[in-house]
TIDRENTOR-354328 format. One record per atom (N, C-alpha, C): residue number from 0; atom name; x, y, z. Coordinates in nm, 3 decimals, decimal comma. Each point is the difference from the previous one (the first is absolute). Layout:
N
NUM/CA/X/Y/Z
...
end
This chain:
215
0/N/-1,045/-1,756/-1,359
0/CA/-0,092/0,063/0,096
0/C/0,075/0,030/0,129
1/N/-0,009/0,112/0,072
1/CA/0,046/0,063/0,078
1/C/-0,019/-0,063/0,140
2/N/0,084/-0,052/0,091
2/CA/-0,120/-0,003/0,157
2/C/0,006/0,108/0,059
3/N/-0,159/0,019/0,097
3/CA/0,004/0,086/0,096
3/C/0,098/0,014/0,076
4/N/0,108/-0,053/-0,006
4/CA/0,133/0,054/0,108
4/C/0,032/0,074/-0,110
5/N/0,074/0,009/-0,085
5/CA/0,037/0,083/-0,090
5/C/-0,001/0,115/-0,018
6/N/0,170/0,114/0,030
6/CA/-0,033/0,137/0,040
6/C/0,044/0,086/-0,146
7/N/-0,065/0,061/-0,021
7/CA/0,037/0,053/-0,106
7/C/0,060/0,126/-0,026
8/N/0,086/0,050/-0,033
8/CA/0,022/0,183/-0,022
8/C/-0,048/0,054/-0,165
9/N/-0,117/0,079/0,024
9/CA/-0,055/0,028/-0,148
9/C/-0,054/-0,200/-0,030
10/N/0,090/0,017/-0,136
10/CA/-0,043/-0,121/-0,083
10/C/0,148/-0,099/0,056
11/N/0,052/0,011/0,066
11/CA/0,167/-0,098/0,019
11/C/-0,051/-0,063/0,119
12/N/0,014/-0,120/-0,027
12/CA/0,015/-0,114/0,125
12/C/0,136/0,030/0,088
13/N/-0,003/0,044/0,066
13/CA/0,127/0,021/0,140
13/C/0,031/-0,103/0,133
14/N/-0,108/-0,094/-0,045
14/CA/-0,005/-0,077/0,149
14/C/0,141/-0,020/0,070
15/N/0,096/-0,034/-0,106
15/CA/0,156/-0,030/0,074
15/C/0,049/0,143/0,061
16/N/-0,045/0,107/-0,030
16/CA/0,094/0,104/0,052
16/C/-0,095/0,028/0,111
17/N/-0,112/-0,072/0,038
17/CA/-0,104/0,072/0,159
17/C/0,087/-0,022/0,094
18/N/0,044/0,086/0,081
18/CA/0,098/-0,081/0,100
18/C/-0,179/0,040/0,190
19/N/-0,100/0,076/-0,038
19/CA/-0,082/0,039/0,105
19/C/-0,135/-0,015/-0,059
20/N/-0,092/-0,036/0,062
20/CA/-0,155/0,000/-0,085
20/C/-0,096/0,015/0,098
21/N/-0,056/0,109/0,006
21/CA/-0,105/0,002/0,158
21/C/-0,170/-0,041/-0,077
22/N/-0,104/0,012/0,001
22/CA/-0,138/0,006/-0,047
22/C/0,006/0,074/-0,154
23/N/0,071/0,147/0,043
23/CA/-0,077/0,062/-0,189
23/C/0,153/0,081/0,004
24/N/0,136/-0,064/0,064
24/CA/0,110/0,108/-0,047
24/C/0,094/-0,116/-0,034
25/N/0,089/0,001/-0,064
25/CA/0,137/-0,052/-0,005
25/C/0,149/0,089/-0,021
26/N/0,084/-0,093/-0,012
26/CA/0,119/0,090/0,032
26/C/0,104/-0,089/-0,066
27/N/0,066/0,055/-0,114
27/CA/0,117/-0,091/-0,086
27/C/0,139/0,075/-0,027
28/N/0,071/-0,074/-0,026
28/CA/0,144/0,015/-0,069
28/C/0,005/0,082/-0,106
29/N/0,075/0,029/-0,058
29/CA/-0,006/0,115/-0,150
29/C/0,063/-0,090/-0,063
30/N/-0,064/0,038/-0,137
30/CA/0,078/-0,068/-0,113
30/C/0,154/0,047/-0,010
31/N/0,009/0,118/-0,006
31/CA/0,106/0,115/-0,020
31/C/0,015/0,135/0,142
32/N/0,047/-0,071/0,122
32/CA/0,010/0,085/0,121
32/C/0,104/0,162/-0,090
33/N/-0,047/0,121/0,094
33/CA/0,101/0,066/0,005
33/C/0,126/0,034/0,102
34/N/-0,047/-0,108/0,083
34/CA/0,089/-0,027/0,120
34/C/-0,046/-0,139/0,048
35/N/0,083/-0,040/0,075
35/CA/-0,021/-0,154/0,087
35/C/-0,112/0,043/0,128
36/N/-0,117/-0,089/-0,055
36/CA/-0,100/0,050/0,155
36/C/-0,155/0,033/-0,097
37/N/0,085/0,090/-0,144
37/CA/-0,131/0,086/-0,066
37/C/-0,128/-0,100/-0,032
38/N/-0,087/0,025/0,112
38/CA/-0,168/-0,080/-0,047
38/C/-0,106/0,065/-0,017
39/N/-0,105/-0,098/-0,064
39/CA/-0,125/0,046/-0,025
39/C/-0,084/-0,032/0,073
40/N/-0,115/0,047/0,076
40/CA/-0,099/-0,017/0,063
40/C/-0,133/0,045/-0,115
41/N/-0,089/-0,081/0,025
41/CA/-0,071/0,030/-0,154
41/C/-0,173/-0,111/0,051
42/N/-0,105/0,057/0,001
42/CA/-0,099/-0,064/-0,025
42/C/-0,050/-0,100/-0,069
43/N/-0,060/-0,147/0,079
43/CA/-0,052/-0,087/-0,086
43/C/-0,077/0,024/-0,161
44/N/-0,045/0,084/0,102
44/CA/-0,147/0,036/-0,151
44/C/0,081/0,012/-0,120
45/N/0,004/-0,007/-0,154
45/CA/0,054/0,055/-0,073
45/C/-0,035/0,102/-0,025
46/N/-0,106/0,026/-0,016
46/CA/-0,137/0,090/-0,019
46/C/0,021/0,115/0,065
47/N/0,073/0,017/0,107
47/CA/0,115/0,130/0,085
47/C/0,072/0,064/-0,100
48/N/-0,001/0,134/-0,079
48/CA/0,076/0,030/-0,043
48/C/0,023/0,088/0,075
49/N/-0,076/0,107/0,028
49/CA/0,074/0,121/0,079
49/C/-0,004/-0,012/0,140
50/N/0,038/0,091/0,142
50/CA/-0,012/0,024/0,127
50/C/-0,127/-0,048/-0,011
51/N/-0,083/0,135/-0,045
51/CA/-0,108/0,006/0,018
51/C/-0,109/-0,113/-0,002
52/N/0,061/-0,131/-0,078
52/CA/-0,126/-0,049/-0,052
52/C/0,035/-0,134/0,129
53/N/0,060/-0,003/0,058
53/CA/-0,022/-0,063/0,129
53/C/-0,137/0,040/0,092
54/N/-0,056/-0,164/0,038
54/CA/-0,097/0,034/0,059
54/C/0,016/-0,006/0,211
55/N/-0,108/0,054/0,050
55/CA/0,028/0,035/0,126
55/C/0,084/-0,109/0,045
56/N/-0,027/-0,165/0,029
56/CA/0,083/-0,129/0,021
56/C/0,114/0,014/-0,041
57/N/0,031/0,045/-0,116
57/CA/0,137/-0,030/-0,089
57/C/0,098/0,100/0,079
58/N/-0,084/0,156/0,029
58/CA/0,104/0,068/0,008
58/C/0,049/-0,027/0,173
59/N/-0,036/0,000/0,080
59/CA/0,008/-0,067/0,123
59/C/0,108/-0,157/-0,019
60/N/-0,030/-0,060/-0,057
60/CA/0,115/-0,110/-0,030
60/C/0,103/0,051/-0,111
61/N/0,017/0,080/-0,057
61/CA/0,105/0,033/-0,067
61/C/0,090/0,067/0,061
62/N/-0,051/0,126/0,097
62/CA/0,048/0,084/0,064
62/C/0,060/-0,144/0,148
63/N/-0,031/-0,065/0,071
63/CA/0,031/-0,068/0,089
63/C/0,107/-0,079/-0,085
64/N/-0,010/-0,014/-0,132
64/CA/0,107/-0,125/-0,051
64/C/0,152/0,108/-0,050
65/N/-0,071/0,119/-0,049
65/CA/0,133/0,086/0,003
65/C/0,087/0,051/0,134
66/N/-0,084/0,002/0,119
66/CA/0,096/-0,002/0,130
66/C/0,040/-0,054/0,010
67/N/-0,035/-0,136/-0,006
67/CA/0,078/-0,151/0,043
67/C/0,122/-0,007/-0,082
68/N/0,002/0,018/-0,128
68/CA/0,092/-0,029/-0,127
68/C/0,108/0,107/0,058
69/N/-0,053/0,140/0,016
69/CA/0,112/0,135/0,029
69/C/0,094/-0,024/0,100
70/N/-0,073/-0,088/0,154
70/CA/0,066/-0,029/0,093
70/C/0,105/-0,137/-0,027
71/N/-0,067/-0,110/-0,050
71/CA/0,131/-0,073/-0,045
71/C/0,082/0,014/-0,074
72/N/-0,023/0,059/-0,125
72/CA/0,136/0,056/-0,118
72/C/0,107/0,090/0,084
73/N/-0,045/0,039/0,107
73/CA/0,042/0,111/0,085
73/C/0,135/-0,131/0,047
74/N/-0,091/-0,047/0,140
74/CA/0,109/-0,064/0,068
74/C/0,070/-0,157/-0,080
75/N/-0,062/-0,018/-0,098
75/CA/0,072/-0,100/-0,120
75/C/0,110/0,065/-0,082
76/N/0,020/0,097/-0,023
76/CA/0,101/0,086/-0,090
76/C/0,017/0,083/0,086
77/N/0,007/0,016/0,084
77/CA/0,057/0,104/0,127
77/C/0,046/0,112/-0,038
78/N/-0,139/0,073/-0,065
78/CA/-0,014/0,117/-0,123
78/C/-0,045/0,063/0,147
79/N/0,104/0,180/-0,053
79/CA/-0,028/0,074/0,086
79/C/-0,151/0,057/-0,059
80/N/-0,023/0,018/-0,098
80/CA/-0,145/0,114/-0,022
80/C/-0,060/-0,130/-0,135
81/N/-0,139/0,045/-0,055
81/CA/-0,052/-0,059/-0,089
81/C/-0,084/0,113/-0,103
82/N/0,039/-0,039/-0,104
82/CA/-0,118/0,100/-0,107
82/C/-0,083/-0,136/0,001
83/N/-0,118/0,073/-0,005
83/CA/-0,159/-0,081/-0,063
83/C/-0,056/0,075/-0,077
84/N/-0,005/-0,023/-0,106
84/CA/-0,066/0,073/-0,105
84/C/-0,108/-0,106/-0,078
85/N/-0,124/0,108/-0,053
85/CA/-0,102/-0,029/-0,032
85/C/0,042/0,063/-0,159
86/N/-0,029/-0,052/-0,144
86/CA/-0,024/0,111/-0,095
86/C/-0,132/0,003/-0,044
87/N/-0,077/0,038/0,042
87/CA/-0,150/0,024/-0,023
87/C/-0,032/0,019/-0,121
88/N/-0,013/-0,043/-0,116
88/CA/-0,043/0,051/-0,122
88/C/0,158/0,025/-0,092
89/N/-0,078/-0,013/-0,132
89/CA/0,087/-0,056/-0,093
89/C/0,143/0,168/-0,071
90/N/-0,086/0,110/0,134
90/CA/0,120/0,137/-0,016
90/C/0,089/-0,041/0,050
91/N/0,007/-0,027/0,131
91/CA/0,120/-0,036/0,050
91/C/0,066/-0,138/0,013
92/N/0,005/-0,065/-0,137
92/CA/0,055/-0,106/0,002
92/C/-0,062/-0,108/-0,008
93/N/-0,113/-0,019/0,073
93/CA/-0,031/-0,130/-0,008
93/C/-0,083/-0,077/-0,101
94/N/0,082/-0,099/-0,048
94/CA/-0,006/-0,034/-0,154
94/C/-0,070/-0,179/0,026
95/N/-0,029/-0,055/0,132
95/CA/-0,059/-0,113/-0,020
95/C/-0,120/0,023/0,097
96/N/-0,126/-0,026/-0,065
96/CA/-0,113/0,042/0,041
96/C/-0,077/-0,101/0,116
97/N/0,082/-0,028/0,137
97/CA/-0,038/-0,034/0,102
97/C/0,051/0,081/0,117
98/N/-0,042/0,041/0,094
98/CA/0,023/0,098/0,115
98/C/0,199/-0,091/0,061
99/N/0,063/0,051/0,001
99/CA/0,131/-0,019/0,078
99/C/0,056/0,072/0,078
100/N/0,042/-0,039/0,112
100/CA/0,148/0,100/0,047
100/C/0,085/-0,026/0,040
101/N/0,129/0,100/-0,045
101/CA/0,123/-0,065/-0,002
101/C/0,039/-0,007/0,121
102/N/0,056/-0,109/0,109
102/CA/0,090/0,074/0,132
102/C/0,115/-0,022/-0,033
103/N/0,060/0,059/0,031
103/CA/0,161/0,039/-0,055
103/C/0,118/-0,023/0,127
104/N/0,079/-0,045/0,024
104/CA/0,097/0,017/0,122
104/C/0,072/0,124/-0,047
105/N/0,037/0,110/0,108
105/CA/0,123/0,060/-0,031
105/C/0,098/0,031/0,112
106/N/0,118/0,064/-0,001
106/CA/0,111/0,036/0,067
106/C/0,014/0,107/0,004
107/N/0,022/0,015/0,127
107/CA/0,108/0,150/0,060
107/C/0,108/0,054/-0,103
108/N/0,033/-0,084/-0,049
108/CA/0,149/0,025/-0,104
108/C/-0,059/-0,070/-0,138
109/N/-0,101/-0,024/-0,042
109/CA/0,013/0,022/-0,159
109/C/-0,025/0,093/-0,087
110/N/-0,001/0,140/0,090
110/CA/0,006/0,122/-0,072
110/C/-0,078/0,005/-0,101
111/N/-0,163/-0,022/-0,009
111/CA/-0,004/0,006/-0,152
111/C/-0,178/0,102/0,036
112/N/-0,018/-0,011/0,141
112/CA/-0,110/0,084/0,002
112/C/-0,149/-0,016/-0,069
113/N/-0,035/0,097/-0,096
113/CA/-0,117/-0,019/-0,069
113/C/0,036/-0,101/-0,124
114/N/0,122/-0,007/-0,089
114/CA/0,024/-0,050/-0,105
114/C/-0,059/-0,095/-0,026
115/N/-0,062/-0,066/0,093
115/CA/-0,119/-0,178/0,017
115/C/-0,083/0,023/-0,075
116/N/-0,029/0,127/0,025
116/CA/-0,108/0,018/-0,053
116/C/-0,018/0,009/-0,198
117/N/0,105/0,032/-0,069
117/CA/0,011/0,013/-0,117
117/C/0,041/-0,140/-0,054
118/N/0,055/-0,130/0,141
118/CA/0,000/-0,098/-0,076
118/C/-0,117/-0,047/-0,033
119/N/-0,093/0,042/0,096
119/CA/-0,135/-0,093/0,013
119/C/-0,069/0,033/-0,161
120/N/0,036/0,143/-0,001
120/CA/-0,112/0,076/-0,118
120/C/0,033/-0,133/-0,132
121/N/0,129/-0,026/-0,032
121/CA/0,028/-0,133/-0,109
121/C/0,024/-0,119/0,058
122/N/-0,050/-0,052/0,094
122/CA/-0,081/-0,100/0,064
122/C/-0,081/-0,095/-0,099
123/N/0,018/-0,009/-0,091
123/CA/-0,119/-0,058/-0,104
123/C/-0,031/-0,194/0,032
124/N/-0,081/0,021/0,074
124/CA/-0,018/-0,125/0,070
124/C/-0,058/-0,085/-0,131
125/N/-0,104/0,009/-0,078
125/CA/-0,062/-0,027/-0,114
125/C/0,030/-0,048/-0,068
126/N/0,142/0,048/-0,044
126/CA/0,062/-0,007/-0,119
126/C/0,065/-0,132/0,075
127/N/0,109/0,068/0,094
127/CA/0,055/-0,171/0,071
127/C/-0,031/-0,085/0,019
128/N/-0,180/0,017/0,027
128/CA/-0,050/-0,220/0,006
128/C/-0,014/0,012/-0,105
129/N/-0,039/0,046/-0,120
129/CA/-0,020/-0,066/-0,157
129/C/0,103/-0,081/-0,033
130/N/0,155/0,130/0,029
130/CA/0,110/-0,083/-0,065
130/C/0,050/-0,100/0,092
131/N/-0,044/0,009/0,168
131/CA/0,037/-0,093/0,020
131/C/-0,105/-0,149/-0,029
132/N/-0,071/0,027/0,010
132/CA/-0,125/-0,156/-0,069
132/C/0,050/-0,087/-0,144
133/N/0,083/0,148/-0,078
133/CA/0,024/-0,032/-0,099
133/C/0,147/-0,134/0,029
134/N/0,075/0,053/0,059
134/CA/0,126/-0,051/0,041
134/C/0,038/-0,073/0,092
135/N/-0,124/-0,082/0,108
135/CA/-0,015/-0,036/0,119
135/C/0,076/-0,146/0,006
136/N/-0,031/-0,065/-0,172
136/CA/0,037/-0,119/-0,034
136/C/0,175/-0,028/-0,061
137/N/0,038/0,097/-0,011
137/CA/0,106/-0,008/-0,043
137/C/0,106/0,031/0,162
138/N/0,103/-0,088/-0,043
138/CA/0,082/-0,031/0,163
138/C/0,098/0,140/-0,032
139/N/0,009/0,105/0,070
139/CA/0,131/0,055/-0,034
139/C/0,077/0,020/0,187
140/N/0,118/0,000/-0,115
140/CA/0,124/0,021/0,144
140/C/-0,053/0,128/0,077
141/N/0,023/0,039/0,162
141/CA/-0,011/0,108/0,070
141/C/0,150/0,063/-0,007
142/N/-0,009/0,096/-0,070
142/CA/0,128/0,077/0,020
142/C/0,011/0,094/0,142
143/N/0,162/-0,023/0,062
143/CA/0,044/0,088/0,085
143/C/-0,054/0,138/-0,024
144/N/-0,049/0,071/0,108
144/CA/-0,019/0,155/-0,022
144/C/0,129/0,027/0,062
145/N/-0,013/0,152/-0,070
145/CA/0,101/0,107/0,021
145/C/0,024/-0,021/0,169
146/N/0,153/0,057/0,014
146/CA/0,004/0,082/0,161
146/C/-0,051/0,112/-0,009
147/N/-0,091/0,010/-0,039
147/CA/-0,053/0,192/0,035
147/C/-0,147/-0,009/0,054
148/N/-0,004/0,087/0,036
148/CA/-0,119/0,043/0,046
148/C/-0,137/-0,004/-0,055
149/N/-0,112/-0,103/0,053
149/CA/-0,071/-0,021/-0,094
149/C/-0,078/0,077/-0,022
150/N/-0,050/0,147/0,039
150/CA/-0,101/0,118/-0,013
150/C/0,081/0,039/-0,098
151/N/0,131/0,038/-0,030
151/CA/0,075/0,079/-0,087
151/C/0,012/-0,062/-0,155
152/N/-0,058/-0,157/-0,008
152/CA/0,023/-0,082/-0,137
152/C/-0,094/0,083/-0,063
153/N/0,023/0,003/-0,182
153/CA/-0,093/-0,004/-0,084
153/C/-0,072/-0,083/0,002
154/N/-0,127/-0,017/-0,011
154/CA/-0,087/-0,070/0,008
154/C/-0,008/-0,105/-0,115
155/N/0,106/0,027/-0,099
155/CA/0,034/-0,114/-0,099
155/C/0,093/-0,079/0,053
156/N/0,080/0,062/0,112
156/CA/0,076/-0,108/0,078
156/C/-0,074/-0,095/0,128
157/N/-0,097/-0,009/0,039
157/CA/-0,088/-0,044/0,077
157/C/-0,053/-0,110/-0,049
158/N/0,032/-0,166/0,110
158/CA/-0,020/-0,102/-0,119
158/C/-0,157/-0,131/0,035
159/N/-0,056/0,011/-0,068
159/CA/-0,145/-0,077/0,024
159/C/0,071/-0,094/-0,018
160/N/-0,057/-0,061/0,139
160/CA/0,020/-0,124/0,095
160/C/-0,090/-0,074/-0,018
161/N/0,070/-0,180/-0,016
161/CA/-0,085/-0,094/-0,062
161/C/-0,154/-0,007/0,116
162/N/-0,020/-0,087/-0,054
162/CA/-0,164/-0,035/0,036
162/C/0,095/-0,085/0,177
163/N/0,101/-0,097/-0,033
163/CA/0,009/-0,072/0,124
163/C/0,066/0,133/0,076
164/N/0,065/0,032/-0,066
164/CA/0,096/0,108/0,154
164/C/-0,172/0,046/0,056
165/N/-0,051/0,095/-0,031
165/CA/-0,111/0,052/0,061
165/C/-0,075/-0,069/0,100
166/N/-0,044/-0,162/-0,044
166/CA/-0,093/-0,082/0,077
166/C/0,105/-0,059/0,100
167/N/0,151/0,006/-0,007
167/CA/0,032/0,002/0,127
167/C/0,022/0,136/0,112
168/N/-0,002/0,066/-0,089
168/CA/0,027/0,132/0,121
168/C/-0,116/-0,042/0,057
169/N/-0,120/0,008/-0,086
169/CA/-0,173/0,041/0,055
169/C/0,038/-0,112/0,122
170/N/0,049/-0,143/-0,010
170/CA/-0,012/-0,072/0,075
170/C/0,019/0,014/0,164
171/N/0,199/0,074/-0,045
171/CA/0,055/0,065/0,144
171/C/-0,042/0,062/0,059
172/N/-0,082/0,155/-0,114
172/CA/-0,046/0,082/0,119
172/C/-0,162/-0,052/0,060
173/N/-0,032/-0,080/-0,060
173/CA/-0,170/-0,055/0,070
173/C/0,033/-0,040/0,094
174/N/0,166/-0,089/0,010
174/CA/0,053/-0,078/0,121
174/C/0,005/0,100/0,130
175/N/0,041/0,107/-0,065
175/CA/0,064/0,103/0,097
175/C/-0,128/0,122/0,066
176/N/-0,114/-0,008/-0,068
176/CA/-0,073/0,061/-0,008
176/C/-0,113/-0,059/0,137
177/N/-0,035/-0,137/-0,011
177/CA/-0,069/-0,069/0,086
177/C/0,094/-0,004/0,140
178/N/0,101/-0,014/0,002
178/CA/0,108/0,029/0,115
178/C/-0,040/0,157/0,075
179/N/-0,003/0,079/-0,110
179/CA/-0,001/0,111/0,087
179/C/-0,118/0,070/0,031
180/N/-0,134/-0,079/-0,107
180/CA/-0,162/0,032/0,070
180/C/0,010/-0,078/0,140
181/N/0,055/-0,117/0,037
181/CA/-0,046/-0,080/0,113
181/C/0,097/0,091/0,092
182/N/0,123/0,047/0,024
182/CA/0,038/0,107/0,072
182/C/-0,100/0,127/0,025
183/N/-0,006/0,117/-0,103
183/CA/-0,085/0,104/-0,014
183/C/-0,173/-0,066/0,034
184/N/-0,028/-0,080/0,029
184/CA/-0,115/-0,007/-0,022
184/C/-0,108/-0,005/-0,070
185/N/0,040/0,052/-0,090
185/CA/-0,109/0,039/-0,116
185/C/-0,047/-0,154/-0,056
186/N/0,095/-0,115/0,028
186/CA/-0,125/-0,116/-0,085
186/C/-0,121/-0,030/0,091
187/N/-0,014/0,095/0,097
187/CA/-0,124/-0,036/0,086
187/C/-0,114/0,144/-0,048
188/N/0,100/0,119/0,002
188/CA/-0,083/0,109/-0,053
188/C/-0,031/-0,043/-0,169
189/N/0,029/-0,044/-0,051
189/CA/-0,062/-0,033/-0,159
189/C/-0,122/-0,132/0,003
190/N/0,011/-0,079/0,076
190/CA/-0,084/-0,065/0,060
190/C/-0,113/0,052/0,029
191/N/0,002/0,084/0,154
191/CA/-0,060/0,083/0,019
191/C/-0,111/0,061/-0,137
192/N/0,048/0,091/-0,082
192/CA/-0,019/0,089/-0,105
192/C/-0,093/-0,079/-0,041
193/N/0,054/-0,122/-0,075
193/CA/-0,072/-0,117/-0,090
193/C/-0,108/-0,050/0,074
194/N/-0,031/0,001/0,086
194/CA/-0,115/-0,039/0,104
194/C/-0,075/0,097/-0,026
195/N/-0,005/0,103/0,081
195/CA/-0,089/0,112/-0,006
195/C/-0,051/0,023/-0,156
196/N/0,115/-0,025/-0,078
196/CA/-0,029/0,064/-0,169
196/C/-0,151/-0,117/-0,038
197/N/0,076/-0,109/0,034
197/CA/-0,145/-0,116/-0,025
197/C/-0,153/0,015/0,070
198/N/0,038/0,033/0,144
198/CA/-0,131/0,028/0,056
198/C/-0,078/0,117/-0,086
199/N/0,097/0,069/-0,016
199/CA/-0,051/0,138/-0,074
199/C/-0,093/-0,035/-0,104
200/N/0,093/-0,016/-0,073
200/CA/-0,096/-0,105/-0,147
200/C/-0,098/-0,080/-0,006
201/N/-0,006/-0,094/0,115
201/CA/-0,087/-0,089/0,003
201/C/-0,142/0,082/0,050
202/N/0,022/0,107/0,072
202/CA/-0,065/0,078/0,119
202/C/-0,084/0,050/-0,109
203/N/0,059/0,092/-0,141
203/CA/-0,044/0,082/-0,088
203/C/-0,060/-0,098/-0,131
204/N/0,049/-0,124/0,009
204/CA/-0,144/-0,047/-0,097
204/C/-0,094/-0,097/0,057
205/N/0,030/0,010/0,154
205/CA/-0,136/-0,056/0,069
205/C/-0,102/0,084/0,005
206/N/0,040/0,179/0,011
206/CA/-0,061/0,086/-0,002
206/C/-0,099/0,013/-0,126
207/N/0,118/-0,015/-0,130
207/CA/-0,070/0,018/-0,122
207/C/-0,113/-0,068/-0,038
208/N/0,019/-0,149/0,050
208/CA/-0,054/-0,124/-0,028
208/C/-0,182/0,048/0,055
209/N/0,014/0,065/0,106
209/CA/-0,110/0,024/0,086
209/C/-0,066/0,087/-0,051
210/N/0,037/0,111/-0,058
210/CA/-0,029/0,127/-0,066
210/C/-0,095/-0,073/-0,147
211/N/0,063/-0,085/-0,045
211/CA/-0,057/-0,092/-0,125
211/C/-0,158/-0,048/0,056
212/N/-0,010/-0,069/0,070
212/CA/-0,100/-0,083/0,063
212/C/-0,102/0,083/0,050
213/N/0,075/0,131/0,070
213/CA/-0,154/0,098/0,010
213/C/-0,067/0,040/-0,120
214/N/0,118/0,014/-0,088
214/CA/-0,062/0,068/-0,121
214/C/-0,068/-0,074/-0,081
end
């Protein structure tokens, strides 16, 4: 049985790779980065599959948890620009049926432009927690990567990273992450958010509650 802390992506327990968790957003490690930095920002709900099916709360905390995430991957990887990509539906790619998006670090000099974009399209997130669930138990060695460039690997050269490497990155950057909300401010503006979001709620089924009783 699952506990209510328990974050899920689709049907995969991820809790070790959360490295951020606000009310209804979180924010994790990749199984399989296409660069050092590459994360997911992705809705509690499972029940989120597309943009769209975010509700008014969600999208207001998703959108506030993707600034926050854009601005630290930023000055944490001291990435000149960032792709964020959404693949909305199962045309363009997206093959695991919970809302995600990728933020990506990139460089002045990795020359590779739009090409992100054709990694993302075989992105097959799905397929990777099966086989990795399948394989989670078995210890294997981390092999050295190439000196090359990691946008330019085949994506058969790209190597899924154990369960511990991940739950320590998630660890560092949560470390690094709370460091730089209490600078930027924002652990007072998410605060903030989460306040108002509750009054809100509470406000709208005191309302409802009342609406009942006349009727």
């Amino acid at each position: 049985m699952g506990s209510t802390h328990d974050v899920y992506f689709f049907r995969y327990l991820v809790n070790k790779q959360v490295f951020f968790r606000s009310r209804l957003t979180y924010a994790l490690v990749n199984l399989k980065p296409l660069v050092p930095g590459h994360v997911l920002v992705v809705p509690l709900r499972t029940s989120v599959l597309r943009f769209s099916d975010l509700i008014p709360d969600e999208s207001v905390d998703y959108m506030n948890t993707l600034q926050l995430i854009h601005k630290f991957i930023i000055k944490h990887y001291k990435a000149d620009s960032l792709n964020i990509a959404i693949q909305d539906g199962p045309e363009l790619g997206q093959l695991i049926p919970h809302l995600h998006t990728h933020i990506i670090p990139r460089y002045k000099t990795d020359g590779f432009g739009d090409s992100i974009y054709e990694k993302l399209e075989k992105f097959d997130l799905d397929t990777r927690y099966q086989d990795f669930e399948k394989r989670k138990q078995i210890a294997i060695q981390v092999r050295e990567q190439q000196e090359t460039n990691e946008l330019n690997q085949d994506d058969s050269q790209r190597i899924e990273r154990l369960e511990d490497v991940m739950a320590e990155e998630a660890k560092e950057l949560a470390k690094a992450l709370t460091s730089f909300m209490d600078e930027d401010g924002a652990t007072d503006k998410f605060a903030n958010i989460t306040r108002r979001q509750e009054h809100h709620h509470q406000h709208s089924n005191s309302n409802s509650n009342s609406s009942k009783n006349i009727a």
